[in-house]
N, C-alpha and C positions, 0 to 999 in steps of 0.2 A: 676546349682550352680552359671555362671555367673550372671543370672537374677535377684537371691537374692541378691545378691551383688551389683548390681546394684539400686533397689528398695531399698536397704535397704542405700546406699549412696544418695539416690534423697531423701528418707524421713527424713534424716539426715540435709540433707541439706538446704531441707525447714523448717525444723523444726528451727535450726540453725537463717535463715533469719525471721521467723513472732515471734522468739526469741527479736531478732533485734530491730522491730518496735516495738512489745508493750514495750520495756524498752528503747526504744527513746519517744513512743507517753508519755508515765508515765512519764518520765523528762520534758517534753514541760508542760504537764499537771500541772504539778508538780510546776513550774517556773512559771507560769501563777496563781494558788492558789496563791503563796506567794505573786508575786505582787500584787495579789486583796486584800489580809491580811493585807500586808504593807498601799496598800495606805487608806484602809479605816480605819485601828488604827490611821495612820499619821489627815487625814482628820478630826476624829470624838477630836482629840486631842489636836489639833488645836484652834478646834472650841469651845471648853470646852464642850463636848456635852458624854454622853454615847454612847457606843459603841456595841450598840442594833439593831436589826433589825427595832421594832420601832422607835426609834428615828432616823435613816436615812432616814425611810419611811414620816416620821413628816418634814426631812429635803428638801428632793425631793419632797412632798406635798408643803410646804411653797413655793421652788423657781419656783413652776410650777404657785403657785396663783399671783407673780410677776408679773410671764411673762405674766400672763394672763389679769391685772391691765394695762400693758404697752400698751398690743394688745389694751384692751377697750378703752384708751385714744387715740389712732391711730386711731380707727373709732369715734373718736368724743363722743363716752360716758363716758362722765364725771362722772355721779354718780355710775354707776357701777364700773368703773375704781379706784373709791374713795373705794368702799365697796372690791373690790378685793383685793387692795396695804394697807387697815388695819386689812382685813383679815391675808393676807401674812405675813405681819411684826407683827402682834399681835404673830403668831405661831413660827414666828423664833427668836422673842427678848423670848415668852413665853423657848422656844428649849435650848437656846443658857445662857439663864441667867440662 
């Protein structure tokens, strides 16, 4: 009898505890959604922009052809550098207007 009572208070009690953590991990989880939600309504709102997967996709596309424009005039090439930065800004004035 004592051994049921026992097992039956350790199963209790784990239970109890991985109780614990999945409704601790769900809140962290949870807090972390809303700020991804928040900043990227705040972000796409801002920027006068839809609030689409595409259009964030079109936005991270654009800022990566920048950066890419900047690198090409860092090594000295100029006409790539040019074709990159009206790429870029053709897709984010296109994005943004």
């Amino acid at each position: 009898m004592q051994v049921e009572g026992f097992f039956e208070w350790l199963g209790a009690a784990l239970g109890t505890v991985i109780r614990f953590i999945v409704d601790a991990l769900g809140g962290f989880f949870g807090l972390l959604a809303a700020a991804g939600h928040n900043f990227l309504e705040g972000l796409s709102r801002t920027l006068g922009i839809d609030q689409s997967l595409l259009s964030l996709a079109a936005l991270v596309i654009g800022l990566l052809l920048l950066i890419a424009a900047v690198r090409a005039f860092f090594r000295r090439a100029i006409v790539s550098g040019l074709i990159l930065l009206l790429l870029g800004l053709w897709l984010l004035s296109w994005l943004i207007h």
